[in-house]
N, CA, C and O atoms as CSV, one atom per row, in Angstrom:
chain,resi,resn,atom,element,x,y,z
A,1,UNK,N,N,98.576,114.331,64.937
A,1,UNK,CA,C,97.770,113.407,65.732
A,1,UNK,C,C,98.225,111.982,65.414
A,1,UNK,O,O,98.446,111.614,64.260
A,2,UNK,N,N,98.360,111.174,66.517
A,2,UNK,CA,C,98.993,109.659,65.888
A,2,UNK,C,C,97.793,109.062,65.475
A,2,UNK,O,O,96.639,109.459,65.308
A,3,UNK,N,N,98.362,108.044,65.362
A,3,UNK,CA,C,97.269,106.967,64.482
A,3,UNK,C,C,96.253,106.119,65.812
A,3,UNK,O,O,95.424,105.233,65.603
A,4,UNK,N,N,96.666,106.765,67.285
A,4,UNK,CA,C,95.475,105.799,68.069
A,4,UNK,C,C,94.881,106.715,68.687
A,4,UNK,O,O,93.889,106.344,69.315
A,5,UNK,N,N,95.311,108.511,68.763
A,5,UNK,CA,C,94.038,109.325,68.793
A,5,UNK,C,C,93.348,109.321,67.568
A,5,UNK,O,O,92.148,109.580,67.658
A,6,UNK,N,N,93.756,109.114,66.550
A,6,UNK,CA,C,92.737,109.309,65.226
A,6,UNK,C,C,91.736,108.171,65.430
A,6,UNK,O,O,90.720,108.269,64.742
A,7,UNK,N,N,91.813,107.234,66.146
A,7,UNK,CA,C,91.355,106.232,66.240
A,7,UNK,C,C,90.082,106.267,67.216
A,7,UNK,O,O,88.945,105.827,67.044
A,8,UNK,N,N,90.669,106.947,68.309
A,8,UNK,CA,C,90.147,107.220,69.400
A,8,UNK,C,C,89.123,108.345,68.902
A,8,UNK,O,O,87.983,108.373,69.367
A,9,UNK,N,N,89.409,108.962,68.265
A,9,UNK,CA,C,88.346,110.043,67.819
A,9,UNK,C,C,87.596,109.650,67.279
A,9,UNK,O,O,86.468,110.050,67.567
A,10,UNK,N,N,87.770,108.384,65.897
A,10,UNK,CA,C,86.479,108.092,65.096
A,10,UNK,C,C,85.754,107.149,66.191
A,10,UNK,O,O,84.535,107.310,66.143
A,11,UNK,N,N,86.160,106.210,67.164
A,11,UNK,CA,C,85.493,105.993,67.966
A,11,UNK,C,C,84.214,106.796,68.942
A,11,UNK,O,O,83.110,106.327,69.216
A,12,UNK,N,N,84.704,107.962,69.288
A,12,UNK,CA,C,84.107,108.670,70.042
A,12,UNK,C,C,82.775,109.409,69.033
A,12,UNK,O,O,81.623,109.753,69.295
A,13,UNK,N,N,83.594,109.433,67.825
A,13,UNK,CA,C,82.231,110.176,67.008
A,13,UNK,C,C,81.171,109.085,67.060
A,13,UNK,O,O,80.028,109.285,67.471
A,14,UNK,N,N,81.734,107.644,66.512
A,14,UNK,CA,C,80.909,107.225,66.505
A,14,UNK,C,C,79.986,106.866,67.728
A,14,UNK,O,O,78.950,106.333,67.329
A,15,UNK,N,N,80.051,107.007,69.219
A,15,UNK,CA,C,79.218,106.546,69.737
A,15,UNK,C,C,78.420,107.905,70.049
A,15,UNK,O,O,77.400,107.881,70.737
A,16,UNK,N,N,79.085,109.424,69.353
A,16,UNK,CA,C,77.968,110.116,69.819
A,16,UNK,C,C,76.881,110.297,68.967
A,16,UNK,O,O,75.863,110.972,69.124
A,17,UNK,N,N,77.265,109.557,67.994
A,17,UNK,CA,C,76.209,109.511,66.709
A,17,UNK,C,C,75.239,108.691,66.927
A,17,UNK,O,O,74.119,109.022,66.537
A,18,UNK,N,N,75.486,107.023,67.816
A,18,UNK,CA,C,75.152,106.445,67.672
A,18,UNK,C,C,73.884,106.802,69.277
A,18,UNK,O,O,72.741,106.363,69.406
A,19,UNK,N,N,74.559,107.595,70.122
A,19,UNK,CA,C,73.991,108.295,71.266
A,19,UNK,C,C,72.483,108.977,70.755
A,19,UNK,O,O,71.367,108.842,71.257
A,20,UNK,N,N,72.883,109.688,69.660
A,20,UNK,CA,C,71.955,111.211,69.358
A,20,UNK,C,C,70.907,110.124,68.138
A,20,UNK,O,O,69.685,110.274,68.145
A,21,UNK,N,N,71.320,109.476,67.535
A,21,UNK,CA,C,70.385,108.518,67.241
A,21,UNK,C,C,69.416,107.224,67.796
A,21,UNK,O,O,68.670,106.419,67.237
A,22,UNK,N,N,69.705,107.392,68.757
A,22,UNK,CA,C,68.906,106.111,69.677
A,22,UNK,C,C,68.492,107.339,70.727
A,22,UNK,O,O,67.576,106.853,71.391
A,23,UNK,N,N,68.671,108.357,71.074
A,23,UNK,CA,C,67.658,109.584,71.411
A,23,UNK,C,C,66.763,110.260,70.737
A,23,UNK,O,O,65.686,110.598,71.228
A,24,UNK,N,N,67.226,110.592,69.219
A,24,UNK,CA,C,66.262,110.910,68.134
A,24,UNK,C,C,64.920,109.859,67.461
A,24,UNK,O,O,63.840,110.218,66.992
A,25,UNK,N,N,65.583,108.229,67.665
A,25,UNK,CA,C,64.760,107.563,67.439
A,25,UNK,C,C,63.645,106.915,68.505
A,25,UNK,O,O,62.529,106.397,68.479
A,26,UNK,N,N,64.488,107.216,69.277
A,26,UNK,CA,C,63.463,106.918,70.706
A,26,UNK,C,C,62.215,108.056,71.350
A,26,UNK,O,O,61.384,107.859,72.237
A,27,UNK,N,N,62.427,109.055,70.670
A,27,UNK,CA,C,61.881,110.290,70.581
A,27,UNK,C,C,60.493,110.618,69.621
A,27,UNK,O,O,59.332,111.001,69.771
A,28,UNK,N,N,61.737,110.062,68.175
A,28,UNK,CA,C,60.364,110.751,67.558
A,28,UNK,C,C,60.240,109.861,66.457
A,28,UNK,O,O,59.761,110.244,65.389
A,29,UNK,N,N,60.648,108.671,66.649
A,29,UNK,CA,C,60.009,107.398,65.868
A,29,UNK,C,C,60.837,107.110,64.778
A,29,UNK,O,O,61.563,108.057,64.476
A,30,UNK,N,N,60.959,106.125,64.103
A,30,UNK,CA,C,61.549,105.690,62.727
A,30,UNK,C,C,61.707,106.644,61.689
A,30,UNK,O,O,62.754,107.078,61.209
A,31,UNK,N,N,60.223,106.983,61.332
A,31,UNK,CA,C,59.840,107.763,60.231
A,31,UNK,C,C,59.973,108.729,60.306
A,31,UNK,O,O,60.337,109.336,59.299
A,32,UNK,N,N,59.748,109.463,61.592
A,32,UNK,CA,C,60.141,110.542,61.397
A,32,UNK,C,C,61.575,111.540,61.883
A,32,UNK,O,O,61.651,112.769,61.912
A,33,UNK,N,N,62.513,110.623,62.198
A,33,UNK,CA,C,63.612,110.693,62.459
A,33,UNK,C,C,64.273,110.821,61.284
A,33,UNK,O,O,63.980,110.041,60.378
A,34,UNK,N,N,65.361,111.898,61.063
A,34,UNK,CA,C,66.143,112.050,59.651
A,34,UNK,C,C,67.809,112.060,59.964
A,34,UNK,O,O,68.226,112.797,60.857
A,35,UNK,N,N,68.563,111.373,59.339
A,35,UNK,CA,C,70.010,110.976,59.378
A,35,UNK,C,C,70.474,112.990,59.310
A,35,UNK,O,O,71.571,113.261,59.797
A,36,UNK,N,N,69.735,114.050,58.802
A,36,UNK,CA,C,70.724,115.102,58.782
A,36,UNK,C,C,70.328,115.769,60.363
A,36,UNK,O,O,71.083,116.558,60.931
A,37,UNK,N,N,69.291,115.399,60.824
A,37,UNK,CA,C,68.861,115.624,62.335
A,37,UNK,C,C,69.923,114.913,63.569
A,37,UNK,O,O,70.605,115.338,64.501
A,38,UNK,N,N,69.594,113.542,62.932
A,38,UNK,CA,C,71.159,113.036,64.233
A,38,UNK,C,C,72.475,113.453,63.724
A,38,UNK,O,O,73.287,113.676,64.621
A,39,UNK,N,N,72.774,113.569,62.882
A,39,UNK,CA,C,74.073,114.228,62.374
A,39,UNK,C,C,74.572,116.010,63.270
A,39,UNK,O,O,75.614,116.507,63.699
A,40,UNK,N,N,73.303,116.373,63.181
A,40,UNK,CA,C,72.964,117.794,63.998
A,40,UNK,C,C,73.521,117.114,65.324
A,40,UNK,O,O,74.644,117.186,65.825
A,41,UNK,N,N,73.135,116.882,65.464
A,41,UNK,CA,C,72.657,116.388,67.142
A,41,UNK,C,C,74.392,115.935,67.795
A,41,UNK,O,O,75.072,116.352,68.733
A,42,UNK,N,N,74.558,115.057,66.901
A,42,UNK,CA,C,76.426,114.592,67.220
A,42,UNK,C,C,77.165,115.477,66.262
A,42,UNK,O,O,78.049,114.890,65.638
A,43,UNK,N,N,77.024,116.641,66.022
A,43,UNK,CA,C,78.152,117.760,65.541
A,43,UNK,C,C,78.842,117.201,64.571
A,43,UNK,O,O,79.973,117.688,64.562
A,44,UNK,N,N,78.727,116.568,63.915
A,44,UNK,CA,C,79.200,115.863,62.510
A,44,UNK,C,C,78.395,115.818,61.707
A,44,UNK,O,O,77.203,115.723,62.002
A,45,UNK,N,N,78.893,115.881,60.299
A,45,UNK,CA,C,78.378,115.916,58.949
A,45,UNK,C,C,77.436,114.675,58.649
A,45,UNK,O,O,77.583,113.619,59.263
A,46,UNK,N,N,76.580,114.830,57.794
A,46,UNK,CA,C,75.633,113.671,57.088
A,46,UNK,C,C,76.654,113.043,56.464
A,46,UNK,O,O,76.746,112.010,57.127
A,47,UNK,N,N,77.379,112.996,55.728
A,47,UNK,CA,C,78.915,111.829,55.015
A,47,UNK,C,C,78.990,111.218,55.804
A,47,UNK,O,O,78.827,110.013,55.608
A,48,UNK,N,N,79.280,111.710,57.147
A,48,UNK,CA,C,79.924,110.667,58.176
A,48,UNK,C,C,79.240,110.007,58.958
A,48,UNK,O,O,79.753,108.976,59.392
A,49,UNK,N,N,77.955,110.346,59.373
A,49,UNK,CA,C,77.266,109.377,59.742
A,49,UNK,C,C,76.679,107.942,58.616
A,49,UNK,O,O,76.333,106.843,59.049
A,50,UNK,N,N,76.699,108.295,57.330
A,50,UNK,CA,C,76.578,107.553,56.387
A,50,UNK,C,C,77.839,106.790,56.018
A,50,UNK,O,O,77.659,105.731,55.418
A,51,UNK,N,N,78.824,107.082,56.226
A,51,UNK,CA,C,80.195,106.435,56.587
A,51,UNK,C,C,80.299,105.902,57.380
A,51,UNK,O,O,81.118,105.062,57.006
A,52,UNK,N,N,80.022,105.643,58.576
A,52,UNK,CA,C,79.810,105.085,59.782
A,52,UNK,C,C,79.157,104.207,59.679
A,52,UNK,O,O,79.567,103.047,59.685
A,53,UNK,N,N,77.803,104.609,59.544
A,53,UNK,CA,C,76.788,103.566,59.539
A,53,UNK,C,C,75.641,103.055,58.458
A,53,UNK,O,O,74.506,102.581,58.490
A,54,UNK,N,N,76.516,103.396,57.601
A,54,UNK,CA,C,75.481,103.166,56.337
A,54,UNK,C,C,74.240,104.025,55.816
A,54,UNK,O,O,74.551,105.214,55.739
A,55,UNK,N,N,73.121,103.803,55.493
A,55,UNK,CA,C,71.637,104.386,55.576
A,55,UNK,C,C,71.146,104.391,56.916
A,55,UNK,O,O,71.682,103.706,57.787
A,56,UNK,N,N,70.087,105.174,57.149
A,56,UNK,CA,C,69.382,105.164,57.902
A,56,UNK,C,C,68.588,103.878,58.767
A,56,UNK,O,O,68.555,103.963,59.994
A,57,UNK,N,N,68.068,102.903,58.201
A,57,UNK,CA,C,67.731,101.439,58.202
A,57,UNK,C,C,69.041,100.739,59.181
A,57,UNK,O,O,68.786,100.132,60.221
A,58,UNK,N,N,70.275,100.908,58.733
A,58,UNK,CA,C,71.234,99.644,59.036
A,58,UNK,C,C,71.484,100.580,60.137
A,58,UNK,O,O,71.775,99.971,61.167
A,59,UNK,N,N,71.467,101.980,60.280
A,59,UNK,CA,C,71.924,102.572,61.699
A,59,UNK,C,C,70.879,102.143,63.223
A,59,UNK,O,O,70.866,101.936,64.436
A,60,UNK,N,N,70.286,102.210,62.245
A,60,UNK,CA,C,68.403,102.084,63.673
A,60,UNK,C,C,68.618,100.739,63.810
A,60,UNK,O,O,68.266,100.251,64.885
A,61,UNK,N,N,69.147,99.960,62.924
A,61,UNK,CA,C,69.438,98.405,63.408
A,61,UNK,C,C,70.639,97.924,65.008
A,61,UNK,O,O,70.639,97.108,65.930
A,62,UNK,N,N,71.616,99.209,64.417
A,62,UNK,CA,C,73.048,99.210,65.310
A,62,UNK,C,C,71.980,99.650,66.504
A,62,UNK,O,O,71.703,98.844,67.393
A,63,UNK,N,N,71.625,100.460,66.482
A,63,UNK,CA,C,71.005,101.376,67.765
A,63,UNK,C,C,70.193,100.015,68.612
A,63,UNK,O,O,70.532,99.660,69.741
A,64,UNK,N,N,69.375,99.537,68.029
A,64,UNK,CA,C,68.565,98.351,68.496
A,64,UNK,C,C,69.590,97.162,69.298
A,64,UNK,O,O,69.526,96.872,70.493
A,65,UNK,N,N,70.429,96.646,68.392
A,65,UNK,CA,C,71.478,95.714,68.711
A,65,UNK,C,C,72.724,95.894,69.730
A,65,UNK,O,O,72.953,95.226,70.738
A,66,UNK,N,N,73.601,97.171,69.103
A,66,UNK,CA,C,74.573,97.346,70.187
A,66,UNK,C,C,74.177,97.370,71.053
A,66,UNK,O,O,74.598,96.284,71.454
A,67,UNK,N,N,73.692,97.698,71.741
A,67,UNK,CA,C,73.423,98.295,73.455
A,67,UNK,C,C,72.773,97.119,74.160
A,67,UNK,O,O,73.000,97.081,75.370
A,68,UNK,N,N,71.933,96.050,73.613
A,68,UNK,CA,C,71.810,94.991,74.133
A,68,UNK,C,C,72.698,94.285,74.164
A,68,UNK,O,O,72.892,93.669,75.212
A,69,UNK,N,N,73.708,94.066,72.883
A,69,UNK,CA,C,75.210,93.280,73.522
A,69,UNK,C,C,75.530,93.438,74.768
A,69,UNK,O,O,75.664,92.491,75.544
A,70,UNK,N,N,75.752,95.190,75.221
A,70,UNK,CA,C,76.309,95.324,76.575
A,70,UNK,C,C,75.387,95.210,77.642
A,70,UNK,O,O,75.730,94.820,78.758
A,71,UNK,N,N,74.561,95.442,77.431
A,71,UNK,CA,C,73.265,95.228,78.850
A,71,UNK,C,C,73.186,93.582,78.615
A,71,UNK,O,O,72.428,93.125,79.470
A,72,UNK,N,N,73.496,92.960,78.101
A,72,UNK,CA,C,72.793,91.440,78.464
A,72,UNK,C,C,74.367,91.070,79.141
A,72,UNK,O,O,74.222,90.594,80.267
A,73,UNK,N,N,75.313,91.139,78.870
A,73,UNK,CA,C,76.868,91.150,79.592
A,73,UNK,C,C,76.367,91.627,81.263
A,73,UNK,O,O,76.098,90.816,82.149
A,74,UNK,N,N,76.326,93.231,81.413
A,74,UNK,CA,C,76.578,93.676,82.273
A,74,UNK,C,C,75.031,93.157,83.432
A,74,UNK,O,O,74.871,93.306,84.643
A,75,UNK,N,N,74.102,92.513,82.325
A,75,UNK,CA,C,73.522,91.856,83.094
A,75,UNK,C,C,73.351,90.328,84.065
A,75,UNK,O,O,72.723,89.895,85.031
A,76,UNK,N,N,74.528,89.838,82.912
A,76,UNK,CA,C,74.375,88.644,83.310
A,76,UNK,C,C,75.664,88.382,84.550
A,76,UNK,O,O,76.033,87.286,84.972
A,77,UNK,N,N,76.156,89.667,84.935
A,77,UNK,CA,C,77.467,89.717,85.904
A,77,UNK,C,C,76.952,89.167,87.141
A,77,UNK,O,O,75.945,89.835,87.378
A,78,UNK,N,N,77.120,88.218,88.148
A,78,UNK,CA,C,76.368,88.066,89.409
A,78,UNK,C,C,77.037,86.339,89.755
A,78,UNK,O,O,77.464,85.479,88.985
A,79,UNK,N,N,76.934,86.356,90.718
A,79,UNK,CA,C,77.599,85.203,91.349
A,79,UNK,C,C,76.915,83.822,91.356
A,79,UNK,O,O,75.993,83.655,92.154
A,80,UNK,N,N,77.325,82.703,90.445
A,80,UNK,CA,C,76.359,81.920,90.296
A,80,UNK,C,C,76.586,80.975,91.722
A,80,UNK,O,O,75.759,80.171,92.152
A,81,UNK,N,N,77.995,81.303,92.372
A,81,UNK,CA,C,77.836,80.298,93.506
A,81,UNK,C,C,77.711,81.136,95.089
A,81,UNK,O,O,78.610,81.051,95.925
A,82,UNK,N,N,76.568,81.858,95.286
A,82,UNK,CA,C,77.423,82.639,96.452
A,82,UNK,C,C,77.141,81.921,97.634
A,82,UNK,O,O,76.703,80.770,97.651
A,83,UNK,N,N,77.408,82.645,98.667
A,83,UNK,CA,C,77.377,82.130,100.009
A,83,UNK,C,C,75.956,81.985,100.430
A,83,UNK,O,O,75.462,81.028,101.026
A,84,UNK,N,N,75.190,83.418,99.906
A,84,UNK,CA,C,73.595,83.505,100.309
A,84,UNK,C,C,73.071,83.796,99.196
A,84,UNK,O,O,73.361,84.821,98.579
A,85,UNK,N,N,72.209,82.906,98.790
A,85,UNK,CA,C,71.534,82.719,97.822
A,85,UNK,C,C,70.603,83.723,97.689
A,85,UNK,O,O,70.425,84.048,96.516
A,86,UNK,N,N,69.988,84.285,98.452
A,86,UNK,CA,C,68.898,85.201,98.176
A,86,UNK,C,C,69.430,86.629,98.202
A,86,UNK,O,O,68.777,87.457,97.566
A,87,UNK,N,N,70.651,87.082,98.924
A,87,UNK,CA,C,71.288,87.786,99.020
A,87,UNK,C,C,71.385,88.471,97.336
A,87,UNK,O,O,70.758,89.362,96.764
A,88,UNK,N,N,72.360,87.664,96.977
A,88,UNK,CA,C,72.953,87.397,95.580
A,88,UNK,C,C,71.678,88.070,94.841
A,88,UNK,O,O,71.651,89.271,94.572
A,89,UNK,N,N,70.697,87.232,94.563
A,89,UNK,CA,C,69.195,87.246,94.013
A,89,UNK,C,C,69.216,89.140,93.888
A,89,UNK,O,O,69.253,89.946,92.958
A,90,UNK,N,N,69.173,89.209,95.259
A,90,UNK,CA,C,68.399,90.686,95.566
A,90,UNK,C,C,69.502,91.799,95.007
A,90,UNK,O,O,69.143,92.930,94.680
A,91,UNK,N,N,70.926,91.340,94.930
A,91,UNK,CA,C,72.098,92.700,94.619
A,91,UNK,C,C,71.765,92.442,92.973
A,91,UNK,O,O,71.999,93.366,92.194
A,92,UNK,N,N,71.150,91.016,92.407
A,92,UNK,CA,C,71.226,91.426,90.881
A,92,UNK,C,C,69.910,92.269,90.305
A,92,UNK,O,O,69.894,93.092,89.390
A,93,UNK,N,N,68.970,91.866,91.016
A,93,UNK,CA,C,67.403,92.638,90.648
A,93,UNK,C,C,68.027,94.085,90.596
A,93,UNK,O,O,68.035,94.814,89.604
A,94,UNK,N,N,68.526,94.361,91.788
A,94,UNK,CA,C,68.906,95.774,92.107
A,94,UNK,C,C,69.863,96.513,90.891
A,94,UNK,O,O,69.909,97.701,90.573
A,95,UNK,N,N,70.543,95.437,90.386
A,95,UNK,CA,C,71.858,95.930,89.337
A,95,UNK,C,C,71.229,95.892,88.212
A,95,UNK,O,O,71.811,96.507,87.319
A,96,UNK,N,N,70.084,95.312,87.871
A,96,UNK,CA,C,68.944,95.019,86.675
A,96,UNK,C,C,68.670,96.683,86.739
A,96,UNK,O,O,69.270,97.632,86.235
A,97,UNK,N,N,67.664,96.600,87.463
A,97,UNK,CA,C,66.743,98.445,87.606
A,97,UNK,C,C,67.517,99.416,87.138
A,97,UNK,O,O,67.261,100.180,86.208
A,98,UNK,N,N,68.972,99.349,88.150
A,98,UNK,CA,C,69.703,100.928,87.754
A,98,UNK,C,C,70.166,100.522,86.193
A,98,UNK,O,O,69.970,101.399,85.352
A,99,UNK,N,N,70.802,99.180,85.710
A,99,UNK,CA,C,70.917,99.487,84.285
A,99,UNK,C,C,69.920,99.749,83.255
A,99,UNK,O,O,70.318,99.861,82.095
A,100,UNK,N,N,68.939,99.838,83.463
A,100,UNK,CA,C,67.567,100.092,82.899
A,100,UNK,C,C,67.574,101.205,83.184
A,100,UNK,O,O,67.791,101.957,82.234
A,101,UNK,N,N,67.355,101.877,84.572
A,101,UNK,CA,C,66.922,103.261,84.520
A,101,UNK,C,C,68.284,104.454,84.107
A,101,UNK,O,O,68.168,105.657,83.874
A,102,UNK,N,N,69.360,103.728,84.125
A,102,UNK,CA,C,70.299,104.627,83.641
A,102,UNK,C,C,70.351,104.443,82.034
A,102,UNK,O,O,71.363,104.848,81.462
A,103,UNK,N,N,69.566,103.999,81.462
A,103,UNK,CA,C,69.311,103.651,79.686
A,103,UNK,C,C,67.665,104.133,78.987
A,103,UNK,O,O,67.213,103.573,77.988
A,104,UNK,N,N,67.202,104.838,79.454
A,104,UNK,CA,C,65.748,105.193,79.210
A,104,UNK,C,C,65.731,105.862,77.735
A,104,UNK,O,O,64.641,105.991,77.178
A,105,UNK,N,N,66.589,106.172,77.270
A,105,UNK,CA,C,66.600,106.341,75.962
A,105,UNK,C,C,65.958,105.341,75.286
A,105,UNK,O,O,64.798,105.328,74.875
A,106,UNK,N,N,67.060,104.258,75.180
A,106,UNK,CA,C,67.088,102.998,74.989
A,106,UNK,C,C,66.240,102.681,74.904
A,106,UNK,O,O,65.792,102.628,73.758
A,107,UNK,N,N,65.175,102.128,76.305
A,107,UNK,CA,C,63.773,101.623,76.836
A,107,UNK,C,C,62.818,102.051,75.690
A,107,UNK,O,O,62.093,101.464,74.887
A,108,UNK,N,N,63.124,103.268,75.957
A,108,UNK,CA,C,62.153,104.043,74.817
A,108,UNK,C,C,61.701,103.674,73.615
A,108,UNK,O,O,60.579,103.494,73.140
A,109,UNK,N,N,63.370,103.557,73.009
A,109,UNK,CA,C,63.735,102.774,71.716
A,109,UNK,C,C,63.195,101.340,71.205
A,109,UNK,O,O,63.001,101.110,70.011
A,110,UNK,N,N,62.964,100.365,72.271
A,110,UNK,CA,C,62.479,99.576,72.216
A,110,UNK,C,C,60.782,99.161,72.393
A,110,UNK,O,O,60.251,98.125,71.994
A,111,UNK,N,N,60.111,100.340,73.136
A,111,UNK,CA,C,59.339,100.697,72.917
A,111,UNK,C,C,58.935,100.939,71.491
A,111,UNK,O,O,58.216,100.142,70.889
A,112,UNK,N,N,59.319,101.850,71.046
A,112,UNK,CA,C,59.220,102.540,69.623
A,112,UNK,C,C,59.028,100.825,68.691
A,112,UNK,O,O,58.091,100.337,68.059
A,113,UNK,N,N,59.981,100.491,68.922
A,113,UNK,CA,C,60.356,99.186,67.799
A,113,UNK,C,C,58.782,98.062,68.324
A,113,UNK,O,O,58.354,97.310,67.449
A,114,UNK,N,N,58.287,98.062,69.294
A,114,UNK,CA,C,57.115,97.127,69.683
A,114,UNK,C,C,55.850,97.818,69.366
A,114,UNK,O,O,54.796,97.204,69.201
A,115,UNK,N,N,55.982,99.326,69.269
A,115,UNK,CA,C,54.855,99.841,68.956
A,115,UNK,C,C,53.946,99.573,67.932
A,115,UNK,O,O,52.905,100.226,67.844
């Protein structure tokens, strides 16, 4: 295996870890969520999710943080000069919803964290 599928692989583990943990925590709360449960969940060992992402604490942190990096990006995509102003308005509300409703994990997650 070269050195940019090996790469490509620890990548991929990590976002299914980071997947099955922001489903596990969005699910069934902080406390009662356990690092050998999401480990289950993304088909990899407890080492490696603790390799990855530290303790339990600094992972539920990633889970919280990453994914708003990319939703506040893919939110803020939209035309600040367009031709029709309200137009514009209405294709970003619209691009708001589906990235929300295609992230309900997530939602959840943040839920959880306001609860």
């Amino acid at each position: 295996m070269s050195s940019e599928d090996q790469k490509r692989t620890i990548e991929q583990k990590k976002e299914k870890v980071l997947e099955s943990a922001i489903k596990r925590f969005s699910k069934k709360g902080y406390d009662a969520t356990t690092i050998s449960e999401i480990a289950k969940d993304a088909n990899v060992s407890f080492g490696l999710v603790s390799t990855y992402y530290g303790n339990k604490e600094e992972l539920f942190t990633v889970c919280v943080t990453k994914p708003a990096e990319s939703y506040l990006e893919e939110m803020l995509k939209f035309n600040t000069q367009p031709a029709i102003f309200k137009t514009e308005i209405s294709q970003m509300i619209k691009n708001h919803i589906k990235i929300i409703y295609n992230r309900k994990d997530y939602l959840r997650l943040l839920v959880q964290v306001n609860s």
